[in-house]
Each structure stands twice: as C-alpha cells, then as structure tokens.
N, C-alpha and C positions, 0 to 999 in steps of 0.2 A: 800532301797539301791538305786533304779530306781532313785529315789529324788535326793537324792545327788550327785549320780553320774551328773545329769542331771545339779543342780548346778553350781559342780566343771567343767564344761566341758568346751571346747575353744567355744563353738557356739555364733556368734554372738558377742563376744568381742576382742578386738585387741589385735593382735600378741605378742606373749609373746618371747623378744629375750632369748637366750640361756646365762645368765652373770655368772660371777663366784659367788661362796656361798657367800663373804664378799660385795658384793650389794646386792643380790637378796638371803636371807636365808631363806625365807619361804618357805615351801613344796610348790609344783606348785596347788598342790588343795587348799591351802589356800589362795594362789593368785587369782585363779579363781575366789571362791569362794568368797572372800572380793568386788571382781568387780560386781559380780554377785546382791550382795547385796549394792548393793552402796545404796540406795535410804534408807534403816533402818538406816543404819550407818549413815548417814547424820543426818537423824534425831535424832537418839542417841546423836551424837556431839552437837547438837543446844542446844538438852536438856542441855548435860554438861557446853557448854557453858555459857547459864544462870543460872546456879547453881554457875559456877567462879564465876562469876558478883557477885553473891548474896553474894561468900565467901571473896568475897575481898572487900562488902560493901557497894553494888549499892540493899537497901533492897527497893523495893516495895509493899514487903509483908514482914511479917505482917505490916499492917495499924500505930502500934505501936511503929515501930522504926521511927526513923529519914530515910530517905531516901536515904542518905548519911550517912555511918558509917563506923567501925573498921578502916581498912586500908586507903580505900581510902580515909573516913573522916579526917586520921592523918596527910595526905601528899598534899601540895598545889595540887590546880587542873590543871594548867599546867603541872604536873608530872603526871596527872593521866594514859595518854594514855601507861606509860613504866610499869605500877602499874599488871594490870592480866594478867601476862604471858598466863598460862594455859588454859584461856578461849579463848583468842588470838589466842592460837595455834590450838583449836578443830573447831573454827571459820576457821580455813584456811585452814584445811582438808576436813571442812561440805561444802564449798567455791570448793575447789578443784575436790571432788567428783561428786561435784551437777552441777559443771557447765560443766563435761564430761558426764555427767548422759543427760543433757539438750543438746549436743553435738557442746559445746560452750568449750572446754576445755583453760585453760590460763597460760601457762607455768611458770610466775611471781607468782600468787596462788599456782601453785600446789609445787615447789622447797620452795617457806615460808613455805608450808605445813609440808614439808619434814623435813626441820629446825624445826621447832617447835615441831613437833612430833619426835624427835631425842634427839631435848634438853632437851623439859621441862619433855619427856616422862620416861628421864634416871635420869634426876638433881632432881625431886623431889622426888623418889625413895631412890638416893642419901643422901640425906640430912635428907629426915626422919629415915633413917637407920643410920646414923653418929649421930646421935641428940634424940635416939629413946625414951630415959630417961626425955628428955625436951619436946619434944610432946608429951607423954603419957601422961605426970601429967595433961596434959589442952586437952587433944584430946579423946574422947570416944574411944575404943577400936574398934568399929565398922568403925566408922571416918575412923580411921587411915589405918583399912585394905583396906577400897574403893578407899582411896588416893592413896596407893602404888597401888594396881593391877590396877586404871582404866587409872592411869598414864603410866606403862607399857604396857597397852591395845597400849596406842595412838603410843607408839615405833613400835610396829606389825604394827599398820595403814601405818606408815609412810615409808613402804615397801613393798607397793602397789604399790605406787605412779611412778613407773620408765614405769609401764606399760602403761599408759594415758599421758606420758611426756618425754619430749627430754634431759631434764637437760642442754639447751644454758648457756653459759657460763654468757652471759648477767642477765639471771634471779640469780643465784647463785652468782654471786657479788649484785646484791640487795638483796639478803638473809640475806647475810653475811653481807654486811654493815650494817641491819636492826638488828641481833642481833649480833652483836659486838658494834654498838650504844647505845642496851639497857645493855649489860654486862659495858659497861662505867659509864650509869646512874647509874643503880644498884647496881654497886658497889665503883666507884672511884670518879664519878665526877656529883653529881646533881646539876643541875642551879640554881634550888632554892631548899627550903628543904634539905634534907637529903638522902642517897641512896635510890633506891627505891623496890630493889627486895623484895622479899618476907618477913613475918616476919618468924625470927628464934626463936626457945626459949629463954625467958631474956629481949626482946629488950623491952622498953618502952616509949609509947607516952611521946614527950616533950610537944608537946601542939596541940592541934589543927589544921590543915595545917599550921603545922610545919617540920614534920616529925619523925623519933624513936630514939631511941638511937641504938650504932654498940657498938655490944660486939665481941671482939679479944679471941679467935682463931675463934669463929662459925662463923665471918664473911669473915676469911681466908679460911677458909674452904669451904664455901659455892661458893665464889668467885673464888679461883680455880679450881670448879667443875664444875661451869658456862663456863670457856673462856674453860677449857679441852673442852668441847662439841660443844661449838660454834666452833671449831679450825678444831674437830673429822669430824662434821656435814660437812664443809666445804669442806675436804679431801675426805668424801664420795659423797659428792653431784658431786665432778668436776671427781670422779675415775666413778661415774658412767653413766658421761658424756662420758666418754674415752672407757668406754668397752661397751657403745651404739654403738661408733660408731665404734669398732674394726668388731662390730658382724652386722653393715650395717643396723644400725634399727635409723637411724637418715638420714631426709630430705637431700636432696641436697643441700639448698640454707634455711634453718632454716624458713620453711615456715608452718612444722607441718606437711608437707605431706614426710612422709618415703621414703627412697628408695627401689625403687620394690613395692611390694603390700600396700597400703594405709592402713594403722588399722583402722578399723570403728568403730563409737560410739554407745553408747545406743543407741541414735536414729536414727542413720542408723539403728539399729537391731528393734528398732517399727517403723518405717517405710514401712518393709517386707510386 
C-alpha cells in the first residue's frame, strides 16, 4: 500500500488545478499515478505505435511480405500520411509525455495528443461496435477485444494531459485544423485516390494505389462519428483552456510558466 501511495502522490510533479469532472474525470490517483509513470507508458505507446504501422501495412516483418501492403499498399503514397490515424495518435502522446518526462514539454504535441487520444480513442470503439457482425467475420476474437480496450485505454491517457499543458488557444486551432483536414480526406474529399480513413467491412481494393471502394450507410456512419469527435475534441480542449485559466493555473504571458508557483518537470524532480 506504502507503494502506491507513494506512486499516486503529488511529490515532485506539477500542480494539479482543481477543474470540473467534464475535463478532468479521472480519480486524482489516476492522474497521479499516469504522470508518475509516464516513461512505461511511452514506451507502451511506441510499441503500439509500430504495431499501427504494421496494421495499416508498413510490414517489415515478416521477411515474406511485400513491405508495403493491405491499406497503405491500396491508397497512393501521397495519401499515405492521412492513412494510420491510430498509430499517429499514440505517437503524439509517446511525444507528449516524453518530452515533459525530458522537461522539454510542447504545447502543440501535447493538445494533438489530446485530439487524438479523444478521437481515435472513442471512433474506433465506435465503429467496431456499429459494424461488430462485419469485423468479426474477418477479425479474430482476440483482435477485436485488444482493438476496443486498447483504443479506450488511449481516451484515459488523453486526460492526463491538462496537467503538463496550458491548452493556448494557438495549439488547439492546429489540432483542430489537423483533424478536421483529415476528417475531409477521409471522408469527402481525397486529392487523389479514394477516401482515406480506415477500412470498414465490405470495402474493397479497386486496384492498387488506387484506393477502396465506399459502401453507404457504413461510410455515413463512420463519417459522422469521426467530425462528432473532432467538433466534441474541440469544445473540450478550448473549455479546458477556459477553466485553466478560471482556476489561475495558466502563465501570464503564455510562456508555460503559471501564475504563482511554477509546475516542475520530471527533471526538475532528478535533478533534486
């Protein structure tokens, strides 16, 4: 119990404002306790990160495939950067934790992080629960349960994040511009090829970096599940810019240093 406590404890990590439940839901020991481990969790993230990679087609292993496959191989390679959301997003939490862990924190990282861990953490939960009959027939049973909880994990991460960050309005409009661009691609309007999000059940390769085919309704669906969250993300990230600074835990002059007591980083705390 000494352990955890010890953990969960404020020693050594910065100030945790007082916000309402609907930004900050997590028990305060889970907050803690997420900061506390920041440096697993990153590493967990990288890992998942290259497993996206791997699930959307960038295979380097086995030796056996083409290096290039499934997804990414369907859809030209200028489309490729809109193509793994989800590795993108565990990227920019492993990014956002590690660079406050290094006591380099980056407000543009850590609100992407937020976004993504918001979106993709809720939309693909979403949609394999709307569609559960179509990815079952082609998804192992095992698959599909790691999909949904480790996607929901990254929603928890992503409510961490107010503690190590100011939420500037400035980084939240590149959030927001960055996935409202890819909700565009993804669904309405690719440059070349073909929408680019993810595949749903049905869809199939037209050719090569070509792109898939869009089956109606599952791509309405999936589509308004996508801007609902990008819209939601949006409203949370700027409300929780708003009750930072109601509760005086935002800089004077948006320079990362708070008013009143300074939050210290990891390493302010190994530096002791």
């Amino acid at each position: 119990m000494s352990l955890l406590a010890d953990l969960a404890s404020d020693d050594g990590l910065p100030d945790r404002p007082d916000l309402p439940w609907y930004v900050a839901p997590l028990p305060r020991a889970v907050e803690r306790l997420g900061l506390r481990l920041a440096t697993p969790i990153v590493v967990v993230n990288l890992v998942g990160t290259a497993f996206g990679f791997w699930y959307y087609g960038l295979h380097p292993l086995p030796l056996s495939d083409p290096l290039i496959t499934w997804q990414l191989g369907g859809t030209p390679p200028s489309m490729w950067v809109f193509v793994p959301d989800s590795p993108v997003a565990t990227l920019f939490i492993a990014l956002a934790l590690g660079l406050w862990r290094l006591g380099r924190p980056n407000e543009y990282v850590s609100v992407l992080a937020f976004f993504g861990c918001w979106k993709l953490g809720l939309w693909t939960p979403f949609t394999l629960a709307a569609f559960a009959d179509g990815f079952l027939a082609s998804t192992a049973l095992p698959m599909y349960l790691f999909l949904f909880g480790s996607h929901l994990a990254m929603t928890v991460e992503g409510f961490l994040l107010y503690q190590i960050s100011e939420f500037p309005t400035r980084a939240v409009a590149v959030a927001a511009a960055w996935y409202g661009l890819n909700d565009v691609v993804d669904y309405f309007l690719a440059p070349t090829g073909t929408p680019t999000h993810t595949l749903m059940p049905g869809q199939r390769l037209i050719a090569p970096g070509a792109g898939f085919t869009h089956l109606s309704p599952t791509h309405d669906i999936a589509a308004a599940g996508a801007i609902v969250l990008t819209l939601s993300a949006t409203f949370l990230a700027l409300a929780t810019r708003v009750e930072l600074l109601e509760a005086d835990a935002v800089g004077a002059e948006e320079s990362g240093t708070p008013a009143g007591t300074e939050r210290p980083t990891a390493a302010d705390d190994a530096d002791k």
